[in-house]
PDB file of N, CA, C and O in Angstrom:
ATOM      1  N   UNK A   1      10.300  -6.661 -22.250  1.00  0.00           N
ATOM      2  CA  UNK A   1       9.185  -5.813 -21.895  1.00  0.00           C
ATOM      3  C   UNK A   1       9.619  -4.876 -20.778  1.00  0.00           C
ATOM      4  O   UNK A   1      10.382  -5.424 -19.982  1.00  0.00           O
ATOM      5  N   UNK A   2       9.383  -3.835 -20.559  1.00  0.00           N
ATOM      6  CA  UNK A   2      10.299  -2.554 -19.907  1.00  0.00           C
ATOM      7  C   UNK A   2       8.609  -2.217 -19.387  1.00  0.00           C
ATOM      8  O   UNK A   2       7.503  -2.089 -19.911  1.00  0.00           O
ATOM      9  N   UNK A   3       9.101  -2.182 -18.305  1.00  0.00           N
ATOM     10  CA  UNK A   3       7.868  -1.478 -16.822  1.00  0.00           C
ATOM     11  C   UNK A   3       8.277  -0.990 -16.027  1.00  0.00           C
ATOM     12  O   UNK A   3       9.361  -1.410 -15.622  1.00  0.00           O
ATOM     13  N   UNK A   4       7.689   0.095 -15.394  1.00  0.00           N
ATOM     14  CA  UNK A   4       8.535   0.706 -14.076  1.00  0.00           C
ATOM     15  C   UNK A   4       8.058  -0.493 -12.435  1.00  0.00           C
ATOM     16  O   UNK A   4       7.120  -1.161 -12.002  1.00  0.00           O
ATOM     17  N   UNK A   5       9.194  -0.172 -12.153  1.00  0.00           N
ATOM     18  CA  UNK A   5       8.973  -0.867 -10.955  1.00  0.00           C
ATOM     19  C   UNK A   5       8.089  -0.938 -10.278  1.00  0.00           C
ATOM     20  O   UNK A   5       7.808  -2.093  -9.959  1.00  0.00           O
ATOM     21  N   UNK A   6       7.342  -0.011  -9.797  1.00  0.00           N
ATOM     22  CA  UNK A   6       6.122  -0.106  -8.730  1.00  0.00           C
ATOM     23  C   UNK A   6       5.092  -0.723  -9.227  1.00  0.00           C
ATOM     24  O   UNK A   6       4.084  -0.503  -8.556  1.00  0.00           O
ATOM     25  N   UNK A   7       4.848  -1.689 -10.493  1.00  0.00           N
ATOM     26  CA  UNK A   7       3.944  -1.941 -11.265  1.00  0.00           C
ATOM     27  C   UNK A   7       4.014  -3.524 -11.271  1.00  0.00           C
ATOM     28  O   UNK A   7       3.113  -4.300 -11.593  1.00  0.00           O
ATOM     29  N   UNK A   8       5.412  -3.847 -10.801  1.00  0.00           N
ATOM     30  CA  UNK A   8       5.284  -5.507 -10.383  1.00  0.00           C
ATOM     31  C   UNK A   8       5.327  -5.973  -9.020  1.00  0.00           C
ATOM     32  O   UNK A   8       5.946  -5.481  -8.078  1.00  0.00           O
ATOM     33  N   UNK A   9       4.667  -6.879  -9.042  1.00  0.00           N
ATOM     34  CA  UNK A   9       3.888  -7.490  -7.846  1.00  0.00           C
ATOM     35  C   UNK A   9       5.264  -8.622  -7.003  1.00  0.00           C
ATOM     36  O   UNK A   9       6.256  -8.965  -7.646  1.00  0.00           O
ATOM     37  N   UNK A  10       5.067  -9.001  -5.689  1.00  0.00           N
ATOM     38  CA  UNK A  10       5.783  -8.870  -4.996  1.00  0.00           C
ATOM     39  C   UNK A  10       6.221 -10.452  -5.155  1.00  0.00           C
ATOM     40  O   UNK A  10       5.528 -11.375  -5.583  1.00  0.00           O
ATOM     41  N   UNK A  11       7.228 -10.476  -4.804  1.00  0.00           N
ATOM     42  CA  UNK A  11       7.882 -12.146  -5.811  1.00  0.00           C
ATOM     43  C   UNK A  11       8.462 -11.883  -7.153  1.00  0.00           C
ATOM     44  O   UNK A  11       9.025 -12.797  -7.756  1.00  0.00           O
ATOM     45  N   UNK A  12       8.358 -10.649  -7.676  1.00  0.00           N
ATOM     46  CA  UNK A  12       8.819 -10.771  -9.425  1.00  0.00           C
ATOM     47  C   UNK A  12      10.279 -10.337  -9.299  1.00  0.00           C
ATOM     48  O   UNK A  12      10.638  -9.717  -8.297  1.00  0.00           O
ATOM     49  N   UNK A  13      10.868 -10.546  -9.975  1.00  0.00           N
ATOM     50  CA  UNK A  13      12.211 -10.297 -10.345  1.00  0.00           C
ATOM     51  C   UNK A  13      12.649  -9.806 -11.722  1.00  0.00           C
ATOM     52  O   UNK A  13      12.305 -10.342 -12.775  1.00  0.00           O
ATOM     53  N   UNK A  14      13.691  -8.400 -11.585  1.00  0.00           N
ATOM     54  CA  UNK A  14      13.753  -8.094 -12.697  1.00  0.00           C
ATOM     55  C   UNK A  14      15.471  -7.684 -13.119  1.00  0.00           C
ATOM     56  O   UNK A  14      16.344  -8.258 -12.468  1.00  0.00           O
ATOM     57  N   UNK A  15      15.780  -6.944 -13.929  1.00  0.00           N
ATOM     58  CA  UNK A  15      16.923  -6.184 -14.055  1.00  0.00           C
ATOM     59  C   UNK A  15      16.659  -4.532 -14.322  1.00  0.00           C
ATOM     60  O   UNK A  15      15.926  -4.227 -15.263  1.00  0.00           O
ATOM     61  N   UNK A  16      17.111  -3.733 -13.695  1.00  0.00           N
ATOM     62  CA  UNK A  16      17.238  -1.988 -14.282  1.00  0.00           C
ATOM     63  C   UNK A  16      17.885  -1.981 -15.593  1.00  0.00           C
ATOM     64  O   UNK A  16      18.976  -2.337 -16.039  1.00  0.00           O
ATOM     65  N   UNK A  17      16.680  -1.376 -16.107  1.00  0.00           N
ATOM     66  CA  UNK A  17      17.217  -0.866 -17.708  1.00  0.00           C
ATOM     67  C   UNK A  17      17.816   0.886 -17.443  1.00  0.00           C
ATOM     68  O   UNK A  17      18.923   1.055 -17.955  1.00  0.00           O
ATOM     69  N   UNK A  18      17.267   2.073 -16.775  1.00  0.00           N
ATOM     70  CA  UNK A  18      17.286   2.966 -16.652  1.00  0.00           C
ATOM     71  C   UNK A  18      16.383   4.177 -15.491  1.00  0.00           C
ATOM     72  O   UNK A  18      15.254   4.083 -15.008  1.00  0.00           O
ATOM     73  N   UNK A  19      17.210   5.034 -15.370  1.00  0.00           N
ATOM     74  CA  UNK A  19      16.129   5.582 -14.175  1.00  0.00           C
ATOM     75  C   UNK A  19      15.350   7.054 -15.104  1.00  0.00           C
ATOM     76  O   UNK A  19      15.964   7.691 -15.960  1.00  0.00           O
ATOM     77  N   UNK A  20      13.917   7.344 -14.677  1.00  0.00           N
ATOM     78  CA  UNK A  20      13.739   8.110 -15.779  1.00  0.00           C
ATOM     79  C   UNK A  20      13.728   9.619 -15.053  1.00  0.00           C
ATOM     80  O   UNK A  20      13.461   9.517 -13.855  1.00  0.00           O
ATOM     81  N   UNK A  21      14.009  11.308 -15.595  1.00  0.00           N
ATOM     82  CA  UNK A  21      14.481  11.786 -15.000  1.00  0.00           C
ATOM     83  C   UNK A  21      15.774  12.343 -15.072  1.00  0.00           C
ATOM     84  O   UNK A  21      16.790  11.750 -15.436  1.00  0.00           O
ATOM     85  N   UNK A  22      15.657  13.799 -14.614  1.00  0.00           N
ATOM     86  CA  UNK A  22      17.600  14.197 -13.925  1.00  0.00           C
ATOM     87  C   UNK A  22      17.364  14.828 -12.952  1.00  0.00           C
ATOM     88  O   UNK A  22      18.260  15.606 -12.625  1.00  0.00           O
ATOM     89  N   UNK A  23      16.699  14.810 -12.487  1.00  0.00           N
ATOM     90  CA  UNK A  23      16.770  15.899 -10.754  1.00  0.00           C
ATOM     91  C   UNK A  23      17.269  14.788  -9.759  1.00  0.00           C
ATOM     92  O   UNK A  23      17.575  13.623 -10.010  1.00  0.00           O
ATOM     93  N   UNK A  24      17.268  15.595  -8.332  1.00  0.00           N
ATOM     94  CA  UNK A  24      17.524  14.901  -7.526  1.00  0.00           C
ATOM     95  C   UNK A  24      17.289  13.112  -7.354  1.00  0.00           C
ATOM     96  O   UNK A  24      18.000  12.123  -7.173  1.00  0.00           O
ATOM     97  N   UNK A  25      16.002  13.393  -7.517  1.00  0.00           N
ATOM     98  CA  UNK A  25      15.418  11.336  -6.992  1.00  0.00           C
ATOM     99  C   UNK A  25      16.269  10.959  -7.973  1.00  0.00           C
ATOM    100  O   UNK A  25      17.159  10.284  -7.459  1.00  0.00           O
ATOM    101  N   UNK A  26      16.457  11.099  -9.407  1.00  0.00           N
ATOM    102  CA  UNK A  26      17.042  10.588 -10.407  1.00  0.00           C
ATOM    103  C   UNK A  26      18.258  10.052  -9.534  1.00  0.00           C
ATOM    104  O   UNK A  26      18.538   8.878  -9.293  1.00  0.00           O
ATOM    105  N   UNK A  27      18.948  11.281  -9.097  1.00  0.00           N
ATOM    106  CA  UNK A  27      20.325  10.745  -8.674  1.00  0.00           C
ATOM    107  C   UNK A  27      20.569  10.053  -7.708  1.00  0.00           C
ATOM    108  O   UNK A  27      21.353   9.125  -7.907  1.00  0.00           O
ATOM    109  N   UNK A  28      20.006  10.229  -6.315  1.00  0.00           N
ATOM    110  CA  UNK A  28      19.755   9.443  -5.387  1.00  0.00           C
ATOM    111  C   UNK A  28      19.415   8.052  -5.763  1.00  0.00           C
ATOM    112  O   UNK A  28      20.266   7.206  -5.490  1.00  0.00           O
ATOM    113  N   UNK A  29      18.236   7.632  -6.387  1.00  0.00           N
ATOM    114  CA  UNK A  29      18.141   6.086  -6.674  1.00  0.00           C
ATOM    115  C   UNK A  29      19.413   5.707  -7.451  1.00  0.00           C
ATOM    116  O   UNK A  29      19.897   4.667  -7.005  1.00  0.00           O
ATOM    117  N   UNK A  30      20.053   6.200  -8.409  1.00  0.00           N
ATOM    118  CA  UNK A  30      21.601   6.100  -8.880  1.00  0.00           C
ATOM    119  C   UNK A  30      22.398   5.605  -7.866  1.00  0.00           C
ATOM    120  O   UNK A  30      22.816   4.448  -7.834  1.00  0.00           O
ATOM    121  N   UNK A  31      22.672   6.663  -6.833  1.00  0.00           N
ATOM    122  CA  UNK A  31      23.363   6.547  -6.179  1.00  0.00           C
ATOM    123  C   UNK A  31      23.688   5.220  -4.653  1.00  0.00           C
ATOM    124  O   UNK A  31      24.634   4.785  -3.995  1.00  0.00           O
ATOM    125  N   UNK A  32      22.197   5.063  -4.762  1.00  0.00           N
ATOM    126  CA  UNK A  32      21.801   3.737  -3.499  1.00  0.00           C
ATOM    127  C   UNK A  32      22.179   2.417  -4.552  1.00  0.00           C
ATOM    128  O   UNK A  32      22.656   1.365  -4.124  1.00  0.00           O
ATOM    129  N   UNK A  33      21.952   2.607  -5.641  1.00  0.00           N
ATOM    130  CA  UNK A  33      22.338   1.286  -6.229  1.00  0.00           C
ATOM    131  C   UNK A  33      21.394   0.424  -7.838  1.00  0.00           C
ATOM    132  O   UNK A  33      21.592  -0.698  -8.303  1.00  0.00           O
ATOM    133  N   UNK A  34      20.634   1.250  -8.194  1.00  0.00           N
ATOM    134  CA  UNK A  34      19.806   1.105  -9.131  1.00  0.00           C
ATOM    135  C   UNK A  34      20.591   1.844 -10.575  1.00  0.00           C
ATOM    136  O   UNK A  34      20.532   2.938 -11.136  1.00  0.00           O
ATOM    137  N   UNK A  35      21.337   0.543 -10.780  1.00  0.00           N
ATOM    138  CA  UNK A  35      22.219   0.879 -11.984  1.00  0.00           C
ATOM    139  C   UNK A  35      21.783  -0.136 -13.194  1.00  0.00           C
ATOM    140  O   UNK A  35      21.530  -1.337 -13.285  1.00  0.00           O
ATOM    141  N   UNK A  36      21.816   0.654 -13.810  1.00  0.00           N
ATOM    142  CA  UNK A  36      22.042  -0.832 -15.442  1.00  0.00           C
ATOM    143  C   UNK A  36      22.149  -2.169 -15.189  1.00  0.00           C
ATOM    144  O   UNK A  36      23.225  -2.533 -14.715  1.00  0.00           O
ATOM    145  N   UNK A  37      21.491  -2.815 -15.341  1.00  0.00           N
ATOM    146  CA  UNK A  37      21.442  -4.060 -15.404  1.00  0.00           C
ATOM    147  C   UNK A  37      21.734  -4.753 -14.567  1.00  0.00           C
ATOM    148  O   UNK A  37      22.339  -5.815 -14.715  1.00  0.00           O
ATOM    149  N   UNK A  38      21.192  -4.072 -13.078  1.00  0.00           N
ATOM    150  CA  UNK A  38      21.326  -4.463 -11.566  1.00  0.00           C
ATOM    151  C   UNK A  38      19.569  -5.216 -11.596  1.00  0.00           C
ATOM    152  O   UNK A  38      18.484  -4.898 -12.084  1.00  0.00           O
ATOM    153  N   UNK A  39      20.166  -6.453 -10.690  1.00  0.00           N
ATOM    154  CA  UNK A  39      19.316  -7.425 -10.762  1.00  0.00           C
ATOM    155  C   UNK A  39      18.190  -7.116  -9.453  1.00  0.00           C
ATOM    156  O   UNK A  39      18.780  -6.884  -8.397  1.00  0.00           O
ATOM    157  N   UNK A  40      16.761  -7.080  -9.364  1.00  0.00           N
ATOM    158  CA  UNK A  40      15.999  -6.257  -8.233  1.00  0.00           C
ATOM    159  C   UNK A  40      14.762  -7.557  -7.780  1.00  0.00           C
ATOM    160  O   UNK A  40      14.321  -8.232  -8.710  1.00  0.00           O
ATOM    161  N   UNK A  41      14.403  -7.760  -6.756  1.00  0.00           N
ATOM    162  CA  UNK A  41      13.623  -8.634  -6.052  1.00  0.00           C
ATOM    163  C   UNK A  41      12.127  -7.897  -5.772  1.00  0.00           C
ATOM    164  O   UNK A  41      12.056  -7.415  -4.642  1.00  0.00           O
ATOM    165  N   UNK A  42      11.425  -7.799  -6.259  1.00  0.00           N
ATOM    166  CA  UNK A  42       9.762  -7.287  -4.828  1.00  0.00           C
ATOM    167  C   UNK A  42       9.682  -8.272  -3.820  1.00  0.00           C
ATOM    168  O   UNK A  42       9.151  -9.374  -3.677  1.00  0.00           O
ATOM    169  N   UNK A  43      10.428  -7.457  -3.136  1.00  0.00           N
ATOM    170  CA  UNK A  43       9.859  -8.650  -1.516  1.00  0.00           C
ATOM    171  C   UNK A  43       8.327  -8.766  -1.387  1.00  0.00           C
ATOM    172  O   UNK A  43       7.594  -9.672  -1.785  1.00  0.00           O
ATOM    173  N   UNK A  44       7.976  -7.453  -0.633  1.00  0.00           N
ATOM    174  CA  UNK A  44       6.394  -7.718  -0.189  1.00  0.00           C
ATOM    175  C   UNK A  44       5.875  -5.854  -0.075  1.00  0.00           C
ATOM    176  O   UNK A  44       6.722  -5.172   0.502  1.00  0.00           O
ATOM    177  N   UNK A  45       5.077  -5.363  -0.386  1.00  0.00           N
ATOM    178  CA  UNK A  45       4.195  -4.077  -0.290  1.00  0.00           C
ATOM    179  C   UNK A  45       3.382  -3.852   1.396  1.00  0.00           C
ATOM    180  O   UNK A  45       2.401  -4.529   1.702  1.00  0.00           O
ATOM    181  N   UNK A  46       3.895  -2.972   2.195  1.00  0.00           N
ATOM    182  CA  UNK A  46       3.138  -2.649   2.999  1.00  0.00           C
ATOM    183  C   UNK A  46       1.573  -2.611   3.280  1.00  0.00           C
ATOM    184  O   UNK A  46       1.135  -2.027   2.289  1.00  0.00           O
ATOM    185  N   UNK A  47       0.847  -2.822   3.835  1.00  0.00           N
ATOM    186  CA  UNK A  47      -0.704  -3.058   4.089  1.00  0.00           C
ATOM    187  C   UNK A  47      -1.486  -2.028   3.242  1.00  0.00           C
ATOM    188  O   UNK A  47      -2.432  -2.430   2.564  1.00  0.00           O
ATOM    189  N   UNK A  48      -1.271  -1.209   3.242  1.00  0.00           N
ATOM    190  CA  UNK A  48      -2.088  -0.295   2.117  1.00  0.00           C
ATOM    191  C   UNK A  48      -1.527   0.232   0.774  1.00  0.00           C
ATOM    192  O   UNK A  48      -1.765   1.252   0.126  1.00  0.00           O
ATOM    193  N   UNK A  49      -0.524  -1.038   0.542  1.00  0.00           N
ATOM    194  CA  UNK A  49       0.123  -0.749  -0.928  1.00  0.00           C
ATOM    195  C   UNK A  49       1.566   0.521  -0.761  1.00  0.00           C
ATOM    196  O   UNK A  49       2.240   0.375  -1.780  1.00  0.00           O
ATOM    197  N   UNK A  50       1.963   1.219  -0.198  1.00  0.00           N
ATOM    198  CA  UNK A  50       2.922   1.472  -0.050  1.00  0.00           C
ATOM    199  C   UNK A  50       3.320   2.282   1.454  1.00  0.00           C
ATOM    200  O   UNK A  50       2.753   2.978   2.296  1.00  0.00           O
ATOM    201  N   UNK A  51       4.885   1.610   1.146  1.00  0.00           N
ATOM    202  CA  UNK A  51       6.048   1.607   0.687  1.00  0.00           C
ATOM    203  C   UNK A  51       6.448   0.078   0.691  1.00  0.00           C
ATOM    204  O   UNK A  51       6.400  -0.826   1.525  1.00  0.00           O
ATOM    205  N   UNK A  52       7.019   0.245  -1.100  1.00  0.00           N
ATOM    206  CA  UNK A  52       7.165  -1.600  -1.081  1.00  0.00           C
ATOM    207  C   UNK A  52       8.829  -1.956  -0.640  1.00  0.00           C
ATOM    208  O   UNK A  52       9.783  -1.276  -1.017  1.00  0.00           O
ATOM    209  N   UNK A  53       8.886  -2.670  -0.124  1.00  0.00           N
ATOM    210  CA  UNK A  53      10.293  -3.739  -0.381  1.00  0.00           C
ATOM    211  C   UNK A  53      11.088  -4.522  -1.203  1.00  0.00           C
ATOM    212  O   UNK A  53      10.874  -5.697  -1.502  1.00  0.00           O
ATOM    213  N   UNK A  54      12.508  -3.450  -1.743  1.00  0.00           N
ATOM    214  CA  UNK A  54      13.200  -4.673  -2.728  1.00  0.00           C
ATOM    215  C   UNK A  54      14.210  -4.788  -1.893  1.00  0.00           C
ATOM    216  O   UNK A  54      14.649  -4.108  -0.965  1.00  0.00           O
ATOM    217  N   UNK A  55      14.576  -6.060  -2.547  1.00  0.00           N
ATOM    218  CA  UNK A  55      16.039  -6.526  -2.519  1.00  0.00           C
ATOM    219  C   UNK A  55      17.147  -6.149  -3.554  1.00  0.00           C
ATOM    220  O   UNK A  55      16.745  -6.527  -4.654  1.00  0.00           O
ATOM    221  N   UNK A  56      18.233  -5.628  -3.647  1.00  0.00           N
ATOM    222  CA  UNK A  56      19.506  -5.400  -4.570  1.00  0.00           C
ATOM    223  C   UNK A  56      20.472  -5.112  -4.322  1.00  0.00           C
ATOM    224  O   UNK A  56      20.638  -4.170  -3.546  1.00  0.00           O
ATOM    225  N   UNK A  57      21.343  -5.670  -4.770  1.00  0.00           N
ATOM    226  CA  UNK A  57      22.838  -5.691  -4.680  1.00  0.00           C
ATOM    227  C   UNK A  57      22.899  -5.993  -3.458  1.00  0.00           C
ATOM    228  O   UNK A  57      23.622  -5.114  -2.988  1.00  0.00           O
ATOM    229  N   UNK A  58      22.499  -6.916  -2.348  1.00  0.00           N
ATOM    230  CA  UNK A  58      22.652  -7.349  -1.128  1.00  0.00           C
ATOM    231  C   UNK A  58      22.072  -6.704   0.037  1.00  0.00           C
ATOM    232  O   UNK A  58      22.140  -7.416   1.039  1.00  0.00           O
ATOM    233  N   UNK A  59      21.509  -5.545   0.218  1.00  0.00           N
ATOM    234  CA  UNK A  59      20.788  -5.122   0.911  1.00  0.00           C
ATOM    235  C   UNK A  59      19.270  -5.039   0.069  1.00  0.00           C
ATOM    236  O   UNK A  59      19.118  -5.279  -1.128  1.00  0.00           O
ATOM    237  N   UNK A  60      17.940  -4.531   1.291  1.00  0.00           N
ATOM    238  CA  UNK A  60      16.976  -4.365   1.159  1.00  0.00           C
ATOM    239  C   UNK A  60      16.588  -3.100   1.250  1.00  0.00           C
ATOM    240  O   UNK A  60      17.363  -2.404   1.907  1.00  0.00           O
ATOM    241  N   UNK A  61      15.526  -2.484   0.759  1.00  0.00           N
ATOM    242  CA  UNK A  61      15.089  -0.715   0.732  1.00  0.00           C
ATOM    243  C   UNK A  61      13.889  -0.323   0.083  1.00  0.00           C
ATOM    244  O   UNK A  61      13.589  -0.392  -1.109  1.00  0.00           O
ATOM    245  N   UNK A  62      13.302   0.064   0.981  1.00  0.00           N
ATOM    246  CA  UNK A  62      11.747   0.691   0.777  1.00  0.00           C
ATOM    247  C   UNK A  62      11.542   2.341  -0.112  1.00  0.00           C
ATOM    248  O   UNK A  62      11.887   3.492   0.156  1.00  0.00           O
ATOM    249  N   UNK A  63      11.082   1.940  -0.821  1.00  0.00           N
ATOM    250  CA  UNK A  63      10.926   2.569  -1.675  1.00  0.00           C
ATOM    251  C   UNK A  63       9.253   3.420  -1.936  1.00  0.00           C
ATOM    252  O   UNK A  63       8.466   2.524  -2.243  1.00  0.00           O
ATOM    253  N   UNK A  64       8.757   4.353  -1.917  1.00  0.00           N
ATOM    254  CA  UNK A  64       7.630   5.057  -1.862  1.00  0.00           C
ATOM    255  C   UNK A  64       7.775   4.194  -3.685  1.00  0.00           C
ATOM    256  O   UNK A  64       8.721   3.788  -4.361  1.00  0.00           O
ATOM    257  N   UNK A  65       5.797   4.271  -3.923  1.00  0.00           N
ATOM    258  CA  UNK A  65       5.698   4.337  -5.059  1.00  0.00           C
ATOM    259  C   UNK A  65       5.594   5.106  -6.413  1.00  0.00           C
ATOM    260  O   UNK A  65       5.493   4.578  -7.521  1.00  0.00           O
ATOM    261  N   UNK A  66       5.638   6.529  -6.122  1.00  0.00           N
ATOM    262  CA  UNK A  66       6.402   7.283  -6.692  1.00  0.00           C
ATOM    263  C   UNK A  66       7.823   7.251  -6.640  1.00  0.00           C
ATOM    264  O   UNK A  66       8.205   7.270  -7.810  1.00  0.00           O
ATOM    265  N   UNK A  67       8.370   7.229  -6.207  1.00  0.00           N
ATOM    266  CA  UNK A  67       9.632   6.627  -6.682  1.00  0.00           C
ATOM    267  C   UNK A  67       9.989   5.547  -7.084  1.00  0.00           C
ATOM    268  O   UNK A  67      10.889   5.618  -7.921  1.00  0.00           O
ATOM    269  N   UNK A  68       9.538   4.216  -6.746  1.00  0.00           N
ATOM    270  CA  UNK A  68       9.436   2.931  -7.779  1.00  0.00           C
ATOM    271  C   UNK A  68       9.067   3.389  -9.108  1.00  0.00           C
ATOM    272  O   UNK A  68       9.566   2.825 -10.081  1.00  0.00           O
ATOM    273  N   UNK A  69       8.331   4.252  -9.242  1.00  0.00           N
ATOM    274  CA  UNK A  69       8.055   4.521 -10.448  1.00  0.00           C
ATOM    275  C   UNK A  69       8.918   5.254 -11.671  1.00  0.00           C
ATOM    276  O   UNK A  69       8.492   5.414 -12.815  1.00  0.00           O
ATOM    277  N   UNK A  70       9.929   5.572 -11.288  1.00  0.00           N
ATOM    278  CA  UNK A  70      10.977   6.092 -11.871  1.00  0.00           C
ATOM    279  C   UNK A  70      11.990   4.990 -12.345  1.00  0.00           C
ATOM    280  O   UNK A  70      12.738   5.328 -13.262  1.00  0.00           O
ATOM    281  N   UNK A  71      12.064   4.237 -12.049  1.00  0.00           N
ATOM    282  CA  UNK A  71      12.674   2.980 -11.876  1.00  0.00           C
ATOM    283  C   UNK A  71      12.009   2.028 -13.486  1.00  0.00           C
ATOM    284  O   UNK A  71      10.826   1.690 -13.512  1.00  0.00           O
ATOM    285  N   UNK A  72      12.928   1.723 -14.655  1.00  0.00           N
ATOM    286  CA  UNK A  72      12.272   1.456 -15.626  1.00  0.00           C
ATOM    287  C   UNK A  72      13.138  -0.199 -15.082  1.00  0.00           C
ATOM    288  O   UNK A  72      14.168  -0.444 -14.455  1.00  0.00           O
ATOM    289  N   UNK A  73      12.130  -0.985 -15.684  1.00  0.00           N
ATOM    290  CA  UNK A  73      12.864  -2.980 -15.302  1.00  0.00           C
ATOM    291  C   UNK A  73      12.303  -3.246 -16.552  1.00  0.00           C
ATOM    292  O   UNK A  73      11.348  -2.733 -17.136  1.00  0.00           O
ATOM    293  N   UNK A  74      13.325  -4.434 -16.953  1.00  0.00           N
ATOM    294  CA  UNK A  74      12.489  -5.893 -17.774  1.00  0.00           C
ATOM    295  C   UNK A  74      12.466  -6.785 -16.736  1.00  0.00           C
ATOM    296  O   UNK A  74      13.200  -7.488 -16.041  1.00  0.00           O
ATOM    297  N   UNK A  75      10.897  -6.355 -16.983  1.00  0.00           N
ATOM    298  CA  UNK A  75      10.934  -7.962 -16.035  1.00  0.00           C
ATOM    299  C   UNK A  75      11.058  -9.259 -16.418  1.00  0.00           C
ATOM    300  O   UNK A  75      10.631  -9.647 -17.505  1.00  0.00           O
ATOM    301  N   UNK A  76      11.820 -10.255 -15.317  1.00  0.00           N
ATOM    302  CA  UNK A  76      11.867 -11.691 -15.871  1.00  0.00           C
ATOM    303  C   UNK A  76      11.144 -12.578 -16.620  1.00  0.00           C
ATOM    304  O   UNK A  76      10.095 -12.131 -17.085  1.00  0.00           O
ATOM    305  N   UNK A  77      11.405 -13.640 -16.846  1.00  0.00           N
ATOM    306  CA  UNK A  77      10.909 -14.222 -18.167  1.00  0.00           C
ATOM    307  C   UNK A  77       9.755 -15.223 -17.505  1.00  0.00           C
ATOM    308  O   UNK A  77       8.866 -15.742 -18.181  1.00  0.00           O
ATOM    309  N   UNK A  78       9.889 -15.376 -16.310  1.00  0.00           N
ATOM    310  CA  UNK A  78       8.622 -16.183 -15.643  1.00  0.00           C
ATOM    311  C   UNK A  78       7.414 -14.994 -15.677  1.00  0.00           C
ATOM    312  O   UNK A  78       6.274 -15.455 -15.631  1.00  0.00           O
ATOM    313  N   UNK A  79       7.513 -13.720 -15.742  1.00  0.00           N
ATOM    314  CA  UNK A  79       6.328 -12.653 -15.594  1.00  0.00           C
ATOM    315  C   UNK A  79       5.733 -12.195 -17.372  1.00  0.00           C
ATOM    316  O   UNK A  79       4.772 -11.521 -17.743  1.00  0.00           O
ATOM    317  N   UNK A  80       6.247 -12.540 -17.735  1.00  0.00           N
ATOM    318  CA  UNK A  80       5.804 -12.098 -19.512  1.00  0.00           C
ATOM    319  C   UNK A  80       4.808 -13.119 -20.010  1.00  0.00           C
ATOM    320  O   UNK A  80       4.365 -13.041 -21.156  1.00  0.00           O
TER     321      UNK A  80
END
């Protein structure tokens, strides 16, 4: 099941299928580390819902939810 990121709740865990897009944000989230089948954490969402917190590839990074939203995941098999 393929969802964009900003759409799962904080505790879920997923993998990047793809980023959607070619302009800049496209490349930038590329470039920080949101690659193919890179494994992603929701830590926890700021008090009024954004900017949320993941975890990947060993560091952590806040992410506006427009831009989570570019961000396509399957999410894990405990969330389906």
């Amino acid at each position: 099941m393929s969802i964009a990121l900003d759409q799962l709740p904080p505790g879920s865990n997923a993998r990047v299928l793809h980023i959607e897009g070619e302009d800049g944000l496209s490349r930038r989230l590329s470039e920080i580390g949101f690659w193919p089948n890179t494994s992603v954490t929701v830590l926890r969402r700021a008090p009024f819902g954004d900017p949320t917190l993941y975890h990947l590839r060993g560091f952590q990074l806040a992410l506006r939810s427009s831009e989570a939203a570019r961000v396509i995941v399957e999410a894990s098999e405990s969330l389906v």
